[in-house]
OpenMM code with the backbone's topology and positions (N, CA, C; nanometers):
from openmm import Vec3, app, unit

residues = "UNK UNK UNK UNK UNK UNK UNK UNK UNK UNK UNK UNK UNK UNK UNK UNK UNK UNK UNK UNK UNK UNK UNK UNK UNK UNK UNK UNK UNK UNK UNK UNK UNK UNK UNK UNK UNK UNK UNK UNK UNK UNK UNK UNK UNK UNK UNK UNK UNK UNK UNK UNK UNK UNK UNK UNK UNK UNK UNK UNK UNK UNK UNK UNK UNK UNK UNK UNK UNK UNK UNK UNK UNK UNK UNK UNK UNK UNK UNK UNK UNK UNK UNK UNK UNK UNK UNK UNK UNK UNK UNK UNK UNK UNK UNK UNK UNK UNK UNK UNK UNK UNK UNK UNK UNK UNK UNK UNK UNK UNK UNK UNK UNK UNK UNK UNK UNK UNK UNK UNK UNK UNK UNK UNK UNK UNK UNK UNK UNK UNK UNK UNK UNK UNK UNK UNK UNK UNK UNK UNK UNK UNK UNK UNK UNK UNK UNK UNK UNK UNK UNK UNK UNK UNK UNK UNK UNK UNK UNK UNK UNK UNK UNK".split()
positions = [
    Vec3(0.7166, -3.4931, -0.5650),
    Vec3(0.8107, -3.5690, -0.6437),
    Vec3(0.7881, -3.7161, -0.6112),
    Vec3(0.8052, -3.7998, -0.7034),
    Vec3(0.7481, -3.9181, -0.6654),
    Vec3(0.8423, -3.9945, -0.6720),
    Vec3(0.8260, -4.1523, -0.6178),
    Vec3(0.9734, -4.2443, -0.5962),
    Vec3(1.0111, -4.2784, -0.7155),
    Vec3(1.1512, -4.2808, -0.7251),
    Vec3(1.2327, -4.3202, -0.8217),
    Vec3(1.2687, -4.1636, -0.9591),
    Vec3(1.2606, -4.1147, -0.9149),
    Vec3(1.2384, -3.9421, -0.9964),
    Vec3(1.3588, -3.8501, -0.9679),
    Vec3(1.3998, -3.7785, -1.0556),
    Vec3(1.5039, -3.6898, -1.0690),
    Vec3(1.4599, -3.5821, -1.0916),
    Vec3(1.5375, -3.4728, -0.9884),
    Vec3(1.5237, -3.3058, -0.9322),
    Vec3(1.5433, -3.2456, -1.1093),
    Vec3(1.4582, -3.2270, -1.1697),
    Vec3(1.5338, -3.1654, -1.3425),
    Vec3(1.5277, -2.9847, -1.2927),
    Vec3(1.4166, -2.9825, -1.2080),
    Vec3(1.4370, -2.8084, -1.1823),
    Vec3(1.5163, -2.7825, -1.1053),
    Vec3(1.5517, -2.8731, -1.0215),
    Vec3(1.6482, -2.8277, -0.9483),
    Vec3(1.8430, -2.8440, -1.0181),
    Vec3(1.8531, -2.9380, -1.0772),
    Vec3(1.9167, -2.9773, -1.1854),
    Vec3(1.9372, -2.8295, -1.2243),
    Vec3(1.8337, -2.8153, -1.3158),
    Vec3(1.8412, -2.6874, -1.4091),
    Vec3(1.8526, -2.5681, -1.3650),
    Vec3(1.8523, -2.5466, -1.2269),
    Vec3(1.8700, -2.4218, -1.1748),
    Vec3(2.0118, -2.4283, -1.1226),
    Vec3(2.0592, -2.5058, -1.1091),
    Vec3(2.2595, -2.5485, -1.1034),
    Vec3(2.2895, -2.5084, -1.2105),
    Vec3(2.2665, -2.5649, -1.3514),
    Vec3(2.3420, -2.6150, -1.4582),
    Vec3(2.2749, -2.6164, -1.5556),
    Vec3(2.1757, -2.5484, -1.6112),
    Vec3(2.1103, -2.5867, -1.7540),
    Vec3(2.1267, -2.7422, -1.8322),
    Vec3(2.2658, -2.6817, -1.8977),
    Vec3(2.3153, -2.7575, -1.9960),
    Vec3(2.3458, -2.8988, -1.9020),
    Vec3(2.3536, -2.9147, -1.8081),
    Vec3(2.3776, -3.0497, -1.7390),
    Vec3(2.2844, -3.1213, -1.7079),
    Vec3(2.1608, -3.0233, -1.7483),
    Vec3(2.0635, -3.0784, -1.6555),
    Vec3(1.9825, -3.1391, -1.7718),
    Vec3(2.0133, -3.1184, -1.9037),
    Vec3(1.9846, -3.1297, -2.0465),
    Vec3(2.0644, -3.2610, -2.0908),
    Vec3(2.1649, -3.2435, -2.0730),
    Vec3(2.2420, -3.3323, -2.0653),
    Vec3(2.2424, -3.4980, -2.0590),
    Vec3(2.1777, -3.5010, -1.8880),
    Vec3(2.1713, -3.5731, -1.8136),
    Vec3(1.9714, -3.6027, -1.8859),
    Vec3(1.9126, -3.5745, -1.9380),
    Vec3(1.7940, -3.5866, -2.0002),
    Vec3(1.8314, -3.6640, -2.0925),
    Vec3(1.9210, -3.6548, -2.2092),
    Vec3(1.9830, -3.7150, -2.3168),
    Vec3(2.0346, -3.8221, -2.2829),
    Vec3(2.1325, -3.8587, -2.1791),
    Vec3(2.1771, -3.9749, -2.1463),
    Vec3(2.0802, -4.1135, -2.1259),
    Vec3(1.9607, -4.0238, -2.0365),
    Vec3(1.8466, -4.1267, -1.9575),
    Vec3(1.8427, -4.1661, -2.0897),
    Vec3(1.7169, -4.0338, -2.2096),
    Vec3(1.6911, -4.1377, -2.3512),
    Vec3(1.7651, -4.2284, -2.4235),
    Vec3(1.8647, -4.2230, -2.3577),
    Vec3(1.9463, -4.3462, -2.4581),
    Vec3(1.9592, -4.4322, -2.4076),
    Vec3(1.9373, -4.4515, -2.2634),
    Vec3(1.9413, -4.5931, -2.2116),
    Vec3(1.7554, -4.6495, -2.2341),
    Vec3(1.6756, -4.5469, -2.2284),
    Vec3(1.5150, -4.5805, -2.2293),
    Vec3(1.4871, -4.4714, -2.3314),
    Vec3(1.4351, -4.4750, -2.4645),
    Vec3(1.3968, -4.3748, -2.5498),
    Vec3(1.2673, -4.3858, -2.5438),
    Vec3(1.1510, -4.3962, -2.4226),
    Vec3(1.0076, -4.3179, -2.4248),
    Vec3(1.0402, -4.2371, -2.3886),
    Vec3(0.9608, -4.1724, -2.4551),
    Vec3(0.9415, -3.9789, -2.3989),
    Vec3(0.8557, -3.9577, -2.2797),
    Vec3(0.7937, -4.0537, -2.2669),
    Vec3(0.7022, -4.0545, -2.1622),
    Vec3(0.7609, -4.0770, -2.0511),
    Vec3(0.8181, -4.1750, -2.0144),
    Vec3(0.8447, -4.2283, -1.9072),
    Vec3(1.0088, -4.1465, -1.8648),
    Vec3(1.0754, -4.0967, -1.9831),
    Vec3(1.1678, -3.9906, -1.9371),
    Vec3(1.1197, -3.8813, -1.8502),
    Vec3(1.0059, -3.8912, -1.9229),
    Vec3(0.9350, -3.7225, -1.8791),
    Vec3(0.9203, -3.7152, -1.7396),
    Vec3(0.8616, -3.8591, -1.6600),
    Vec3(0.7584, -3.9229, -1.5782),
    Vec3(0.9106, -3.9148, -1.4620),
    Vec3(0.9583, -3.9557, -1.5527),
    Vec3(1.1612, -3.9864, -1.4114),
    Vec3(1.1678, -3.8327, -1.3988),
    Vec3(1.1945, -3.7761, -1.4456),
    Vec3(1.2838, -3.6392, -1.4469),
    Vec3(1.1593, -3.5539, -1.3670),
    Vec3(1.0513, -3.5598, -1.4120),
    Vec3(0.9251, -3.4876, -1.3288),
    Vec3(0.8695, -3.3647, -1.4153),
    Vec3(0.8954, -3.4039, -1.5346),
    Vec3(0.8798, -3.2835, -1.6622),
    Vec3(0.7434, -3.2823, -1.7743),
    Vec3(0.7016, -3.2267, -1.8621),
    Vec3(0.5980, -3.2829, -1.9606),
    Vec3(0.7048, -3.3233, -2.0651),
    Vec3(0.5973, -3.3743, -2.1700),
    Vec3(0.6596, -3.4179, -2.2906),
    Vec3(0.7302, -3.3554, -2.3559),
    Vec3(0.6684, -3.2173, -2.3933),
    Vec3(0.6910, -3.0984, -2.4157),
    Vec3(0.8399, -3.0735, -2.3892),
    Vec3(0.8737, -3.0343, -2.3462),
    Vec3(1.0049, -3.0214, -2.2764),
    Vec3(1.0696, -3.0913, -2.3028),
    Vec3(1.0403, -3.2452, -2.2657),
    Vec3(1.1703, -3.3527, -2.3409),
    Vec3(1.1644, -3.3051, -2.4863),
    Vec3(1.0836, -3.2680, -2.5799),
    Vec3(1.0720, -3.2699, -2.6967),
    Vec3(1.1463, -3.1403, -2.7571),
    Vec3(1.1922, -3.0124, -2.6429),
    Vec3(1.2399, -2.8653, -2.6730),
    Vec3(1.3845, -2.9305, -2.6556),
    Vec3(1.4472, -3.0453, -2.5585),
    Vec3(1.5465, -3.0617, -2.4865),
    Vec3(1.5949, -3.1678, -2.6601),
    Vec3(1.5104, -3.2570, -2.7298),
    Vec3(1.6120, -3.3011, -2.8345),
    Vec3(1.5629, -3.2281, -2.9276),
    Vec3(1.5392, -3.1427, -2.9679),
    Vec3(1.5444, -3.0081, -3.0833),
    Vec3(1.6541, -2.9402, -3.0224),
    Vec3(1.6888, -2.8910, -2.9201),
    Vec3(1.8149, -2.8096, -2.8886),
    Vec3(1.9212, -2.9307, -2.8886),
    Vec3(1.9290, -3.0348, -2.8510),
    Vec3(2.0293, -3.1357, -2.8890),
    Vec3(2.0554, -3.1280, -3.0890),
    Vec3(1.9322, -3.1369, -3.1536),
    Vec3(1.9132, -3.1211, -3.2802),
    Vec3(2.0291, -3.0070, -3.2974),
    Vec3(2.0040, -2.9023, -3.2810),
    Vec3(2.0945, -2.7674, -3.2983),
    Vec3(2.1972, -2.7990, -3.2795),
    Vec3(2.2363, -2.8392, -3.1456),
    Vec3(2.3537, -2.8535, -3.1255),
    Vec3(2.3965, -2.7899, -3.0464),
    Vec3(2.2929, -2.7009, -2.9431),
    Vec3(2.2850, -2.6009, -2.8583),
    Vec3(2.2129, -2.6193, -2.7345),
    Vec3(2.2653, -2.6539, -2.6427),
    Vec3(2.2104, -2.6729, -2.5196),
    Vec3(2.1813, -2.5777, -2.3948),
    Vec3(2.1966, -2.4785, -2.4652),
    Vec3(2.2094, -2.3667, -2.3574),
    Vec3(2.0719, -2.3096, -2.3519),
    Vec3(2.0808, -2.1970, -2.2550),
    Vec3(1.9570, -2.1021, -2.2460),
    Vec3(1.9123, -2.0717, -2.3649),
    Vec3(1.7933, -2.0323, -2.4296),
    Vec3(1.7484, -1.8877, -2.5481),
    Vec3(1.7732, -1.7860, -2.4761),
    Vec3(1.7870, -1.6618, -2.5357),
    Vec3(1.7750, -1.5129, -2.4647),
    Vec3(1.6029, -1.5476, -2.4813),
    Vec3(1.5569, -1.4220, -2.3976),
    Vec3(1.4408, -1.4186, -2.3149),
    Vec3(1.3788, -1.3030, -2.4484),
    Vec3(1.4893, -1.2016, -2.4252),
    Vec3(1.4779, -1.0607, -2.5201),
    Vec3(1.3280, -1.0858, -2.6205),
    Vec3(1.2276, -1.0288, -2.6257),
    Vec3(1.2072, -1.0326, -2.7836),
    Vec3(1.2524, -0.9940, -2.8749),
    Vec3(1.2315, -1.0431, -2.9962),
    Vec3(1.2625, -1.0219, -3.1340),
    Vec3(1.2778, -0.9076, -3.1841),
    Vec3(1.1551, -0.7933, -3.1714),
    Vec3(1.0747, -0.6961, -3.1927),
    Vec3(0.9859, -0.6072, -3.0949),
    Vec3(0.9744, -0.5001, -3.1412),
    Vec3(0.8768, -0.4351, -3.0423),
    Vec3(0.7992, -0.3132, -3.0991),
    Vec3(0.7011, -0.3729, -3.2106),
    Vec3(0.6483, -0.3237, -3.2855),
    Vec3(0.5762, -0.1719, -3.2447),
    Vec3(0.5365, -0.1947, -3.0975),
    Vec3(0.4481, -0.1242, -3.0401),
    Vec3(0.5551, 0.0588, -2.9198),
    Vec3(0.6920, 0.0137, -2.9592),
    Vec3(0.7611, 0.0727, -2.8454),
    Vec3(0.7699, 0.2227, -2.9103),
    Vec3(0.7584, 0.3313, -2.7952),
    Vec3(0.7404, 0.4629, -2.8388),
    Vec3(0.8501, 0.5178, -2.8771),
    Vec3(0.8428, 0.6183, -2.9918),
    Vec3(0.9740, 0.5856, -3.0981),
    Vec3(1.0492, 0.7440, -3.0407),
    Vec3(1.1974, 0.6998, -3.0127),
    Vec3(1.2541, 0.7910, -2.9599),
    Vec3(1.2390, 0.9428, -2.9477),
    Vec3(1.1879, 0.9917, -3.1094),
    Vec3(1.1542, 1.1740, -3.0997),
    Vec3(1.0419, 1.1921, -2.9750),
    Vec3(0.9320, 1.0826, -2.9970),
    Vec3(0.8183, 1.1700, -2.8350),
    Vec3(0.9052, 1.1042, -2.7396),
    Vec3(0.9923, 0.9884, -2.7018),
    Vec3(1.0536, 0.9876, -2.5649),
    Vec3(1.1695, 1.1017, -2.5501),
    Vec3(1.2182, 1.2002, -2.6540),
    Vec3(1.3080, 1.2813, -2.6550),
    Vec3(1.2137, 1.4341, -2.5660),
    Vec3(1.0802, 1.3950, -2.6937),
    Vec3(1.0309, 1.5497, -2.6137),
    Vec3(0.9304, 1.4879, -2.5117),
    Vec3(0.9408, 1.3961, -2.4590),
    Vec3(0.8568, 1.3666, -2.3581),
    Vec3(0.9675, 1.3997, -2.2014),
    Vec3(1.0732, 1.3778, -2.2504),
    Vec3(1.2270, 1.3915, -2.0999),
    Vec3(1.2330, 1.5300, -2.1037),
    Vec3(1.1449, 1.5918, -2.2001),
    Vec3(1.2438, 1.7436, -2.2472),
    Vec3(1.1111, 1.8407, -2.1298),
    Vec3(0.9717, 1.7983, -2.1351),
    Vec3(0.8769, 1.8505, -2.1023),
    Vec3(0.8806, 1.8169, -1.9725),
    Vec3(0.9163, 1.7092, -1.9239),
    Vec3(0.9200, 1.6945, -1.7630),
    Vec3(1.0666, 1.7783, -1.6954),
    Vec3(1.1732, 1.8169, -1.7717),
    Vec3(1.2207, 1.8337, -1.7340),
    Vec3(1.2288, 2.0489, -1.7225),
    Vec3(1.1531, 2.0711, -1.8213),
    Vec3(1.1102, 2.2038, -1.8247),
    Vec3(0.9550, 2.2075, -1.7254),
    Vec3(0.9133, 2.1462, -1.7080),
    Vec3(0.7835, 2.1449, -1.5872),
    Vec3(0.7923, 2.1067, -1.4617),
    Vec3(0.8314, 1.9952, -1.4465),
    Vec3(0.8858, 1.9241, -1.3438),
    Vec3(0.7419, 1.9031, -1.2976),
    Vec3(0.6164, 1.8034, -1.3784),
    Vec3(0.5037, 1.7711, -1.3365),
    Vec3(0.5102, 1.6100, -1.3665),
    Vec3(0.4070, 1.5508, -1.3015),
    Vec3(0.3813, 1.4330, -1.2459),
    Vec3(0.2852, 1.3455, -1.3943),
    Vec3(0.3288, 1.1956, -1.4340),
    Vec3(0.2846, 1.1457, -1.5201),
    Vec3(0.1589, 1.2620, -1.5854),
    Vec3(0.0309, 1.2620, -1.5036),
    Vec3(-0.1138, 1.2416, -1.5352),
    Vec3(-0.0716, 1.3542, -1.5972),
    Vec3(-0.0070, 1.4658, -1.5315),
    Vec3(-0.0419, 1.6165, -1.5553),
    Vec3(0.0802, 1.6849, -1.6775),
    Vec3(0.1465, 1.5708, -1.7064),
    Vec3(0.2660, 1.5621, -1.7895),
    Vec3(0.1905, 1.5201, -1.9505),
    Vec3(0.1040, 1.4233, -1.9000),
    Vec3(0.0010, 1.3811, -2.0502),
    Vec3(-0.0705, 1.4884, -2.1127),
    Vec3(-0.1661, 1.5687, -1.9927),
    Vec3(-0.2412, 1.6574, -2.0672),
    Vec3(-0.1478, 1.7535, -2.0704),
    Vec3(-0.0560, 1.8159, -2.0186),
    Vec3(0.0705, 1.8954, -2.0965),
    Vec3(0.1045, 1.8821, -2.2433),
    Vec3(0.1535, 1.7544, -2.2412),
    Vec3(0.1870, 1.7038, -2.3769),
    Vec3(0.0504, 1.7297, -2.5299),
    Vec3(0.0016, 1.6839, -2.4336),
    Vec3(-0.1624, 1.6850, -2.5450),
    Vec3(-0.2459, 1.8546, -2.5985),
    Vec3(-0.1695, 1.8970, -2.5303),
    Vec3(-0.2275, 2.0537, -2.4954),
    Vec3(-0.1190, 2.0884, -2.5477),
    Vec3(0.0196, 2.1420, -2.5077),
    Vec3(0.0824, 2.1985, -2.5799),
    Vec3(0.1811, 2.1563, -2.6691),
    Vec3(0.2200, 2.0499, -2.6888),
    Vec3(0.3339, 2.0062, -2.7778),
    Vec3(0.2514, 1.8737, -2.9029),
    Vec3(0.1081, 1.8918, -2.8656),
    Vec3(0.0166, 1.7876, -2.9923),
    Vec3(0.0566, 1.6668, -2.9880),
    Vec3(0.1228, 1.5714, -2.8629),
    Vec3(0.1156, 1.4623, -2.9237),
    Vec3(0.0485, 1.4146, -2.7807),
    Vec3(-0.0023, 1.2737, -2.8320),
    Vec3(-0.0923, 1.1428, -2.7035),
    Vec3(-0.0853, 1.0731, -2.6779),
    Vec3(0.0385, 1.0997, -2.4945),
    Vec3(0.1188, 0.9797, -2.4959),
    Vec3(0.0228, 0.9531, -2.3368),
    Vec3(-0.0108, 0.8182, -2.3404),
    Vec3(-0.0949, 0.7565, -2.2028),
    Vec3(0.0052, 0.7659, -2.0937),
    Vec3(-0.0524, 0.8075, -1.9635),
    Vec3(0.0252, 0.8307, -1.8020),
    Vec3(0.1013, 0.6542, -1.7943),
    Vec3(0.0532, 0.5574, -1.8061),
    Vec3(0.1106, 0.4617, -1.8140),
    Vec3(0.2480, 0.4684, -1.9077),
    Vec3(0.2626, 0.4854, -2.0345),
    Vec3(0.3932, 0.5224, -2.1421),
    Vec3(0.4507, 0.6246, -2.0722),
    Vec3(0.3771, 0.7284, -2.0290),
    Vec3(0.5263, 0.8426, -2.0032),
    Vec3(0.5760, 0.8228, -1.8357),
    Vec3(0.5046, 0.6929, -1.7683),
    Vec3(0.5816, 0.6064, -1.6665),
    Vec3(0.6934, 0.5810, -1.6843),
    Vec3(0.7120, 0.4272, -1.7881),
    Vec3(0.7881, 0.3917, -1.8721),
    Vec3(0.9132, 0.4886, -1.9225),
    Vec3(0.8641, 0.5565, -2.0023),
    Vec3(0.9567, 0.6157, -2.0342),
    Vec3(1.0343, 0.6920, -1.9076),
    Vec3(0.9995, 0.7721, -1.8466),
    Vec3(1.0864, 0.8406, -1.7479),
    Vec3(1.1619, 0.7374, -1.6770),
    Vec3(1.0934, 0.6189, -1.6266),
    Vec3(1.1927, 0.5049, -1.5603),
    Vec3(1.3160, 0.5045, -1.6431),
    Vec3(1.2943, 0.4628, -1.7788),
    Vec3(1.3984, 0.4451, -1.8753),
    Vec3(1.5306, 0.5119, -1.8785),
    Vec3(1.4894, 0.6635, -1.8432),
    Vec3(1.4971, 0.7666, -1.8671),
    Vec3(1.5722, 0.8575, -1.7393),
    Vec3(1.5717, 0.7887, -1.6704),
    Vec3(1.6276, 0.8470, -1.5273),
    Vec3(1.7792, 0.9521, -1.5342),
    Vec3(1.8813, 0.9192, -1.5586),
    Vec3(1.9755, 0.9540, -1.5878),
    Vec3(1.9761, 1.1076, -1.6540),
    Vec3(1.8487, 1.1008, -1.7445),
    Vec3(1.8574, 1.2285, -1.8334),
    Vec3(1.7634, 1.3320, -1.7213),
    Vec3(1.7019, 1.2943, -1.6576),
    Vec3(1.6109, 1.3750, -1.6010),
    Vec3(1.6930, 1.4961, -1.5296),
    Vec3(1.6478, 1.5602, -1.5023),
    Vec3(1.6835, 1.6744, -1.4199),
    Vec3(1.6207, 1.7189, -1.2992),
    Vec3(1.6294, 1.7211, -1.1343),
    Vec3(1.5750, 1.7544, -1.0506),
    Vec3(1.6512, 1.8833, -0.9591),
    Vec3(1.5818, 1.9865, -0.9636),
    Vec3(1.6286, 2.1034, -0.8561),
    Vec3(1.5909, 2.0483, -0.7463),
    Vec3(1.6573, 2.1491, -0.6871),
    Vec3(1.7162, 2.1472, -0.5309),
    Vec3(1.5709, 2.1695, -0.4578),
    Vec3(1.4477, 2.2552, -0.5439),
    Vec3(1.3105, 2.2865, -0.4914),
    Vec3(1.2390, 2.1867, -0.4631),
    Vec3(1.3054, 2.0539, -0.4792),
    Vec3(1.1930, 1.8750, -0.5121),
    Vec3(1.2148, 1.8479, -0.3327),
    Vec3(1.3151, 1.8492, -0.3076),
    Vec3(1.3833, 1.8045, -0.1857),
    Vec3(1.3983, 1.8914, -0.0661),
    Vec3(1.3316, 1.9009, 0.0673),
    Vec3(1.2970, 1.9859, 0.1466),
    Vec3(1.3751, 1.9227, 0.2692),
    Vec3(1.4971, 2.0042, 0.3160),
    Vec3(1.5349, 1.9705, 0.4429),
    Vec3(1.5367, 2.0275, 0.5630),
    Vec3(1.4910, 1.9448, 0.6525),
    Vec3(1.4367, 1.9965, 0.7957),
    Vec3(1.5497, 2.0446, 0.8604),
    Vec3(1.5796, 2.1931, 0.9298),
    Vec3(1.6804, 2.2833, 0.9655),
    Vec3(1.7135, 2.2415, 1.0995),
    Vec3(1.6125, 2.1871, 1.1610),
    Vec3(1.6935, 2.0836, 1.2988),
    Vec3(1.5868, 1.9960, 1.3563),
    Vec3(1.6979, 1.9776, 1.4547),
    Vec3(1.5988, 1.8005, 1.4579),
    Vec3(1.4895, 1.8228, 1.5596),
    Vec3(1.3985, 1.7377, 1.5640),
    Vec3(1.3002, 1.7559, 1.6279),
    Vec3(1.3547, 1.6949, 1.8135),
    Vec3(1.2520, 1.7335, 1.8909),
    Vec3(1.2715, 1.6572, 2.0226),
    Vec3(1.2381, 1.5276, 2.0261),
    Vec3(1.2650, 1.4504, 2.1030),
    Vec3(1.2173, 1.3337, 2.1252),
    Vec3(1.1034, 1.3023, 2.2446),
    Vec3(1.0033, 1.3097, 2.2022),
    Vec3(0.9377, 1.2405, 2.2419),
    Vec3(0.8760, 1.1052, 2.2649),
    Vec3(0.8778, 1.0380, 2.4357),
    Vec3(0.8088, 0.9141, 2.4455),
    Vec3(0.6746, 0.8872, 2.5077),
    Vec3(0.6085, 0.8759, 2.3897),
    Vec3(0.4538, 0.8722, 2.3855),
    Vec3(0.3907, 0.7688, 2.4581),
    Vec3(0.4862, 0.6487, 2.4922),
    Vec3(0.4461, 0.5160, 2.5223),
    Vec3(0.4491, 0.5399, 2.7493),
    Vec3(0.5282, 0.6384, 2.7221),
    Vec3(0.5616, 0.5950, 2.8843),
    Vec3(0.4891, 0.7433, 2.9405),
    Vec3(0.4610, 0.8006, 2.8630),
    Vec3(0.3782, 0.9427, 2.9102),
    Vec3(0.2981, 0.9003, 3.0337),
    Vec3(0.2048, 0.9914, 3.0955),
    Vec3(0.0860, 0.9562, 3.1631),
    Vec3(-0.0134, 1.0682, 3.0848),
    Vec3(-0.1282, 1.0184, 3.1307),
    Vec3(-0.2396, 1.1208, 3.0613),
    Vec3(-0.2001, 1.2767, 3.0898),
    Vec3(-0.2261, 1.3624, 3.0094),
    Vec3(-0.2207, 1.4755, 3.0429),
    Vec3(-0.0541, 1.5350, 3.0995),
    Vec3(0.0124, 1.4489, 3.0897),
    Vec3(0.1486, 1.4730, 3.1256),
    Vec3(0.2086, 1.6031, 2.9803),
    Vec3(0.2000, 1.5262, 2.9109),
    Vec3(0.3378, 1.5731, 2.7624),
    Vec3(0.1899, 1.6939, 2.7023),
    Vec3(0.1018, 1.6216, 2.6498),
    Vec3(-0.0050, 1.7067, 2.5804),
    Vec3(-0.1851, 1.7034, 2.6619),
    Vec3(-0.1755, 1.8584, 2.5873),
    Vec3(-0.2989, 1.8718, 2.7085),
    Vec3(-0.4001, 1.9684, 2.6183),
    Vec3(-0.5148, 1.9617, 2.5953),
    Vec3(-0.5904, 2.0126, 2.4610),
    Vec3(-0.7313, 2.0668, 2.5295),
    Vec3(-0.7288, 2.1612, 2.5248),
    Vec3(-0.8618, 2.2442, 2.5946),
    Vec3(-0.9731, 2.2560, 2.4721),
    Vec3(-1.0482, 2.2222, 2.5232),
    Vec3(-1.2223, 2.2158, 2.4128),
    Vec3(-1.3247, 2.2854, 2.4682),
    Vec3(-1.3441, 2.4023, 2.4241),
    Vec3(-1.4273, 2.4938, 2.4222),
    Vec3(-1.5517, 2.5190, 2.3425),
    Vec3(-1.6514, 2.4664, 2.3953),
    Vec3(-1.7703, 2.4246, 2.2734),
    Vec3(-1.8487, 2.5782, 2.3340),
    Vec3(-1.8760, 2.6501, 2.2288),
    Vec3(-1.9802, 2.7809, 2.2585),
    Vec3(-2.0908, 2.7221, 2.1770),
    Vec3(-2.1734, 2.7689, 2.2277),
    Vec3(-2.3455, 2.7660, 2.1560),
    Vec3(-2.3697, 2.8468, 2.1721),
    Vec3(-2.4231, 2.9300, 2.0506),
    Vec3(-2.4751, 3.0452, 2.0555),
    Vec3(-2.6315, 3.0493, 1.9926),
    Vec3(-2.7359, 3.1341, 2.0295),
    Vec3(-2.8744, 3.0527, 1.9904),
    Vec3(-2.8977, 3.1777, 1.8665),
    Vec3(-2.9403, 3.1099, 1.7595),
    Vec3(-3.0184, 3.2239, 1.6758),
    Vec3(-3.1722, 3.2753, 1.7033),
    Vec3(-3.1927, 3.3688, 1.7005),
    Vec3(-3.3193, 3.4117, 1.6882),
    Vec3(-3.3976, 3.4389, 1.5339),
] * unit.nanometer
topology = app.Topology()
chain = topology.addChain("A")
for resn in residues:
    res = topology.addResidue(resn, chain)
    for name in ("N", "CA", "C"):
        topology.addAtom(name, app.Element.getBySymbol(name[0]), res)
């Protein structure tokens, strides 16, 4: 940051709209875009998004959201895609060629990721996923042992010769 310069990210991570604000004020005492840009520590760019949203009349955030999602897998295969993991109870890779093999459709181990994340709530897991240990183990301290103290392993090498 250089002398004579104003925090705008830091600004903007307080307060957006203040920090927008306070951008608008500077241009009206100095209307280069440049040298606003140059104080605040910003590109042009930006001063130039900051009076188009003054333009609007809207100083706030955009949503992030996109618009569209031309490409997103359309609910019937994410319906029978929750329906097949949950009658198999198999793992992405082996969930794809499931799908591809018996129910005809071709959804990539990456998508039926996705989807199950999405999807959590609907899933279904038995009690067979989850294995609990019936008692506890001993404690062992491995660090303060001495050799041959705790464990002790006999090696028996036979050679036997062929003829």
């Amino acid at each position: 940051m250089g002398r004579g310069t104003i925090d705008y990210k830091g600004l903007r991570g307080f307060n957006a709209e203040a920090a927008r604000r306070a951008v608008l004020e500077y241009l009206k005492s100095n209307p280069n875009i440049s040298d606003t840009a140059r104080m605040f520590g910003i590109t042009r760019a930006v001063v130039y998004d900051i009076l188009k949203k003054d333009k609007e009349e809207d100083l706030r955030d955009r949503s992030r959201a996109p618009k569209g999602q031309p490409q997103k897998t359309s609910r019937e295969v994410e319906d029978r895609v929750v329906m097949a993991k949950n009658k198999t109870h198999l793992g992405p890779e082996r969930l794809s060629r499931y799908l591809q093999k018996y129910e005809e459709i071709a959804v990539p181990v990456g998508t039926i990721r996705h989807i199950l994340r999405r999807n959590k709530g609907r899933l279904e897991y038995g009690l067979r996923c989850y294995r609990t240990r019936k008692e506890k183990r001993e404690f062992i301290d491995w660090y303060s042992a001495k050799p041959f103290e705790i464990v002790q392993m006999d090696v028996n090498i036979s050679v036997t010769k062929r003829r």
